[in-house]
N, C-alpha and C positions, 0 to 999 in steps of 0.2 A: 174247778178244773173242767173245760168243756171239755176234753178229751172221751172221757167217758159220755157226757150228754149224747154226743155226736155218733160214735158209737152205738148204744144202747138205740139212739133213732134209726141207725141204718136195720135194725134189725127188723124198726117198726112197719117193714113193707111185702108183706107176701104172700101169704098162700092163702089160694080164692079157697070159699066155701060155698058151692052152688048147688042150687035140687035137680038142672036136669042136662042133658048135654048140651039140649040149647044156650042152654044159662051158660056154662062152662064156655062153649064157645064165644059168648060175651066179654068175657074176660081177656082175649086176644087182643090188644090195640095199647092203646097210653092212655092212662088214666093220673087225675094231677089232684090236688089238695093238699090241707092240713091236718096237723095232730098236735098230740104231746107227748112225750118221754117223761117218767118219773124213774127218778136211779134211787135204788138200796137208802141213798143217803135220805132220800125226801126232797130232794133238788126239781124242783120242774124245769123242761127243757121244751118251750116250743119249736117244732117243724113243718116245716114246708117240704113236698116231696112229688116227684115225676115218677111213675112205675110205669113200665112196660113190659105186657107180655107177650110171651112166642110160643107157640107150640113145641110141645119137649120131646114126643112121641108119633110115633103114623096112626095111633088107637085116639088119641083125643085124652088121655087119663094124667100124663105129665105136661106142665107149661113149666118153661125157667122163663126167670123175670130178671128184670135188671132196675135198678133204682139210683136215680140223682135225689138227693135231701139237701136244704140249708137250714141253718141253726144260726144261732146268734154271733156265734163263733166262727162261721164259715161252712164249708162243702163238702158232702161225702160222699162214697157209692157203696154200694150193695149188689150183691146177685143172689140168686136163689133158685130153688126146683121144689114143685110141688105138682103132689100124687093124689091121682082121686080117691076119696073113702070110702068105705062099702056105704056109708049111711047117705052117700051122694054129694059129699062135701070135699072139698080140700085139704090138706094140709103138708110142708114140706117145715123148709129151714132157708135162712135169709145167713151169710157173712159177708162180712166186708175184710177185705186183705189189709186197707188202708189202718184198723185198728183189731184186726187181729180177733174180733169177737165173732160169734156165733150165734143164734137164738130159731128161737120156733115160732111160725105165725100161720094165725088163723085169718081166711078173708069170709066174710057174708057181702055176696052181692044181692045188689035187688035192683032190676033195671038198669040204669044208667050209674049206678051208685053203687059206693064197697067202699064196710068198712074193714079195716083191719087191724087185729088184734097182735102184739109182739111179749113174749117174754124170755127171758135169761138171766142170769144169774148176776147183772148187775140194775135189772130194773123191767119195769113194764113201757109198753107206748100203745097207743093208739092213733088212729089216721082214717080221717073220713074224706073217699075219691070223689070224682067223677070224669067219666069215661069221655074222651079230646074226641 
């Protein structure tokens, strides 16, 4: 069933994890790459995927993102908001309206690069960017 694949990848996209506001304001622009989705079942799902973020806040500690992904399956989107950490890192939440699910993600950037980590309740993914 790709339904779920596709899903569980939209989630694969979002929240930066950076050590300083410099870095954080790195994070601003589109950034494009691959991952994978693994679902509950043990199903692998590779993805392709466009993030873009925006500034969420006038303080610099929120950015919402928006995400195009393809899968084998076909096209999805995603949006998300994520809040800086006291430990200086990121993290929010990623849903997609089109499949109704939710999840939590972690980003680590490093320069031009960011990975990011998703999980939920029907699987994990991962996505390694780089910044357009």
């Amino acid at each position: 069933m790709r339904i779920i694949p596709a899903a569980l990848l939209a989630m694969a996209l979002g929240l930066p994890i950076v050590t300083s506001a410099s870095a954080a304001a790195s994070i601003i622009g589109t950034w494009k790459g691959r991952g994978s989705v693994k679902l509950t079942s043990g199903q692998v799902e590779p993805v392709s995927c466009r993030v873009s973020y925006a500034k969420g806040d006038t303080k610099g500690k929120t950015f919402t993102l928006s995400a195009n992904c393809s899968h084998t399956g076909g096209t999805f989107q995603q949006t998300g908001r994520v809040s800086k950490r006291k430990s200086g890192g990121y993290s929010g939440s990623l849903y997609s309206d089109e499949y109704a699910v939710s999840g939590k993600v972690t980003i680590s950037v490093r320069g031009k690069s960011q990975t990011i980590s998703v999980s939920s309740k029907k699987g994990k993914g991962s996505l390694n960017l780089q910044k357009q």
